[in-house]
C-alpha positions, 0 to 999 in steps of 0.5 A: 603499911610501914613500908609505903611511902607517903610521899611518892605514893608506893612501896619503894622500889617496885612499880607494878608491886605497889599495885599488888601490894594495895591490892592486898591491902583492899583485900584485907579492908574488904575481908575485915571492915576495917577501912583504915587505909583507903587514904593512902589508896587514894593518895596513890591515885591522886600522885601517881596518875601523871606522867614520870620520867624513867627510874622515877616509879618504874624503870620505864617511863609512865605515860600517865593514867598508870600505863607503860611499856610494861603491859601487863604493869598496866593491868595490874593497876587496873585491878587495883583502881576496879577494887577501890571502886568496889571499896567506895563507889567512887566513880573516878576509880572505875573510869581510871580501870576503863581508861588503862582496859582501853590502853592494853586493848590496843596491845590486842593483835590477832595477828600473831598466834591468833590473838592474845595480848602482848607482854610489850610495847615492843610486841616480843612477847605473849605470855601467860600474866598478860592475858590472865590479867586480861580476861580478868580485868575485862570481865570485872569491868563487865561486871559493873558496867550497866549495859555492857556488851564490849568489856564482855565479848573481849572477856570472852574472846581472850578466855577462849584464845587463851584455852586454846593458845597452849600455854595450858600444858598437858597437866593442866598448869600454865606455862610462862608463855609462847614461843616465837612459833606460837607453841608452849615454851616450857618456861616455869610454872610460877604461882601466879599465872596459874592463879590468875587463870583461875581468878580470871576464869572465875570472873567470866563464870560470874558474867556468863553463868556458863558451866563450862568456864567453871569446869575448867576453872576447878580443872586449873586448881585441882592441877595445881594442887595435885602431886607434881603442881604447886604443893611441897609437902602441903605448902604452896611453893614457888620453884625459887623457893628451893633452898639453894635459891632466892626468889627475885623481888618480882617472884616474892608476890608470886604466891599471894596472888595465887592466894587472892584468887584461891580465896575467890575460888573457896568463895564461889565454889564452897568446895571443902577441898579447896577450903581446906588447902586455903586452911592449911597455908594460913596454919603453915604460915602462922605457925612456921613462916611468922616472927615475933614482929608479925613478919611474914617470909617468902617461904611459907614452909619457914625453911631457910639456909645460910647462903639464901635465908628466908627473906621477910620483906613488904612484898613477903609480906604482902604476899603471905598475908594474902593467905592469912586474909582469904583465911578469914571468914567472909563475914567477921566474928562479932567480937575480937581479942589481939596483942603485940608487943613492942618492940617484938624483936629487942636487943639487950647487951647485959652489964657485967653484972647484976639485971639489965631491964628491956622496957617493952609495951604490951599493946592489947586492940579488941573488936566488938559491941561490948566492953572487954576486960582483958587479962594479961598474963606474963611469961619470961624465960628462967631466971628473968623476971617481968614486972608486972607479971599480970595485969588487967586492961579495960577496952571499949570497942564500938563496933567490928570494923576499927579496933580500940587499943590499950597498952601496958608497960612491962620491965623486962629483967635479964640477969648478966649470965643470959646465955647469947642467942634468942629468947622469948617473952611470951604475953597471953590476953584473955577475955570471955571467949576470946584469948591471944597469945603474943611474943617478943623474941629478945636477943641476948648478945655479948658481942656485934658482929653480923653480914647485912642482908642476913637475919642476924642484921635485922635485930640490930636495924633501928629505923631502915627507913626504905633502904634496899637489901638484895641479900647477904652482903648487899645492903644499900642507902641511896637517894634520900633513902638510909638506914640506922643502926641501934647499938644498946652497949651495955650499962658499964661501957666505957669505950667502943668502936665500931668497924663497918666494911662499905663501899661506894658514895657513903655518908656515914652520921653517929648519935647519942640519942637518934636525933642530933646526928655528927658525921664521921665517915664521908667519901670525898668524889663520887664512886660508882663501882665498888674500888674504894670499899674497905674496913672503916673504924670508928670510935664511939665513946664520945658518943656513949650517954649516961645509962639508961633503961639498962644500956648506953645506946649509940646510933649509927646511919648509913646513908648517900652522900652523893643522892642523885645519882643512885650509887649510895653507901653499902654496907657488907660487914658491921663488928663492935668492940667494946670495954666494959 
């Protein structure tokens, strides 16, 4: 929820992803109790219902009540609107859900291959999301609608085509779509479209009780995790989580959704197989695909590789977290202990000599009906120290459905040898029955010199601030949009400078403090293609404040000088140099 936008009301830059993504997060206050969030769903609601122009939400104009050209993005916003019914009753939602259900239903045309929905406006294309989306959507309207016949017949009829339109393959996982003569086209079996078939199937099962659906429905999941389905070595893998490729940010939600639907399939069915599996993708992605700030990447194995790195972004988020959620029981423990510690990724630049302290927060949150007195151990690498290396805090939680929180400062020392690379700080909170462990991985770095868009970036982001990455070497800052740098040079600096290689319409600001900001670097004219992109220095020791917390910080950002027209600064390289 860090990621979304209060003001334009979704998760920047991605329209039928902000769907998916709320949808997870409805998933999570379901699955939890915690209803936190149902402000900013309903702050969606309210702001994005009307009408906008192309490129202001989505590449494609809305046409109000959360439709386009896109259909199957219609449906997915009708999911969302059917969830939040299901949150609060309310029955604005539900009727938004019909209104979008009658929109597709008018993309319906038994025409061509039979039936089925069409992908677009333009009618080019049936495929396997649309009319999973379909089936779904129809049957959970039916589901909550007293009386109804239309939304079930229509449920009915699209599982029955669907069934029978081919885009099952002999094995029993599902294809993109149709050719233009009505067959199988072979495209990818991605994740999603063989998890709505099943989440789609399930729903109808609710509705009509018939066993047949059911059968086919476990017909679809044991396929998928069969030898030669979705599984790589236990973990479900999208073919675009191969090493030598990069998922799109389309395919980085792929797998949650896959997830969400699991999940309904472990619900209904209480098969121990299927549980199982939803078990070991929780295990794979807690254990292997988490940092130390509680960042979830696309590849749940954790594999990563230097021309495409494990990607950790909101939609990666959205989606892993989807496992984690489904692998929560359905009805919550009465009492619970958890930590973090902030910041989980810091960045220290030692002195020359003598310890640099790094001030982080131990955060300690708890549920239950009882008090809890939390105790808190501290461990730090050889040679460091923490203060306090133990500590107590005492917690009032009122209940399983909002967590009370507490918080204890912790000095962090790093003696001038630290070796640069990684280390962590590990914090362990125990309660009766109940024990958390926590960590913050703390960069030792004697120099600055990293590509943007790669992992090595990350520790040096100080507020990103909805900015876009699309890789190595692509970051960008446009519109309002911009990102900054936080450079902790150490305590006895007394020059630096800093090189960034950009390009395009930059507006480039530095700061002492985070807050009162002098620019220093800014095109000129408009440039939209790239020609004026060069190595940029500038100097920074005007800009180095009195030490502090064992550092002398300077901020750098990044953002558009010409924000309305889209082209603004992008960065490829960042290197400092210092004297000490």
């Amino acid at each position: 929820m860090g990621s979304y936008d209060p003001d334009k009301a979704w998760f920047p830059s991605s329209w039928w992803n902000s769907a998916v993504a709320l949808q997870t997060i409805g998933d999570y206050m379901q699955r939890t109790g915690d209803r936190r969030y149902l402000g900013q769903l309903d702050n969606t609601f309210e702001k994005d219902k009307g009408v906008f122009p192309a490129g202001a939400l989505s590449g494609d104009p809305l046409l109000g009540n959360f439709t386009s050209r896109a259909i199957d993005d219609s449906e997915w916003w009708g999911l969302t609107w059917v969830q939040a019914y299901d949150l609060t009753g309310n029955p604005k939602y539900l009727a938004m859900a019909v209104t979008i259900a009658d929109y597709v239903d008018g993309y319906w045309d038994t025409g061509t291959c039979g039936g089925g929905v069409w992908w677009n406006a333009e009618r080019t294309y049936k495929n396997a999301v649309t009319n999973g989306l379909w089936i779904r959507l129809t049957a959970e309207l039916h589901n909550r609608i007293r009386g109804d016949r239309t939304w079930l017949d229509r449920a009915r009829t699209a599982w029955a085509w669907f069934q029978g339109s081919g885009m099952v393959n002999a094995r029993g996982l599902v294809n993109d779509g149709l050719t233009d003569s009505c067959t199988n086209n072979g495209q990818t079996v991605w994740s999603y479209n063989q998890g709505l078939a099943i989440g789609a199937g399930l729903e109808l099962w609710r509705a009509t009780r018939d066993p047949a659906v059911l059968a086919t429905v476990r017909k679809l999941a044991d396929a998928a995790i069969a030898p030669g389905g979705l599984v790589s070595n236990g973990v479900l893998t999208e073919q675009c989580d191969a090493l030598d490729q990069t998922c799109d940010d389309n395919g980085k939600q792929f797998k949650g959704i896959f997830m969400r639907y699991w999940t309904d399939l472990v619900d209904t069915t209480h098969d121990p197989r299927y549980a199982a599996f939803l078990d070991e993708q929780a295990d794979a992605l807690w254990n292997d695909d988490r940092d130390a700030a509680g960042r979830l990447g696309t590849r749940w194995s954790g594999a990563t590789s230097a021309d495409h790195p494990n990607v950790f972004d909101w939609r990666t988020q959205a989606s892993a977290l989807s496992a984690l959620i489904g692998d929560v029981p359905a009805h919550p423990p009465q009492a619970s202990l958890a930590a973090t510690m902030t910041p989980a990724q810091p960045v220290i630049m030692p002195a020359a000599s003598g310890a640099s302290p790094i001030a982080i927060d131990l955060g300690v949150s708890a549920t239950g009906w009882l008090p809890v007195l939390a105790n808190a151990s501290i461990q730090a690498p050889a040679g460091w120290s923490a203060s306090p290396a133990s500590a107590q805090l005492r917690l009032r939680p009122r209940g399983t459905a909002y967590p009370v929180s507490g918080t204890i400062p912790l000095q962090i020392a790093v003696p001038a040898l630290a070796t640069d690379g990684h280390h962590r700080v590990d914090a362990t909170v125990t309660a009766p029955g109940l024990r958390f462990t926590t960590q913050a991985d703390v960069l030792v770095a004697h120099a600055i010199d990293f590509d943007t868009g790669t992992v090595d970036e990350t520790p040096w982001l100080w507020d990103a601030d909805h900015s876009q990455s699309n890789g190595v070497q692509n970051r960008f800052a446009d519109g309002s949009a911009h990102f900054t740098y936080r450079f902790p040079f150490p305590s006895d600096t007394t020059s630096a400078q800093v090189t960034l290689t950009i390009d395009n319409e930059y507006l480039v600001q530095v700061s002492a403090d985070g807050q009162n900001w002098t620019t220093v670097l800014q095109v000129s004219q408009p440039v939209t293609d790239g020609s004026n992109k060069a190595d940029r220095s500038i100097d920074l020791t005007p800009y180095l404040g009195n030490a502090g917390n064992g550092a002398k910080p300077v901020y750098v950002k990044v953002s558009d000088a010409y924000p309305n027209d889209g082209w603004g600064g992008r960065v490829y390289h960042v290197k400092a140099d210092i004297t000490e």
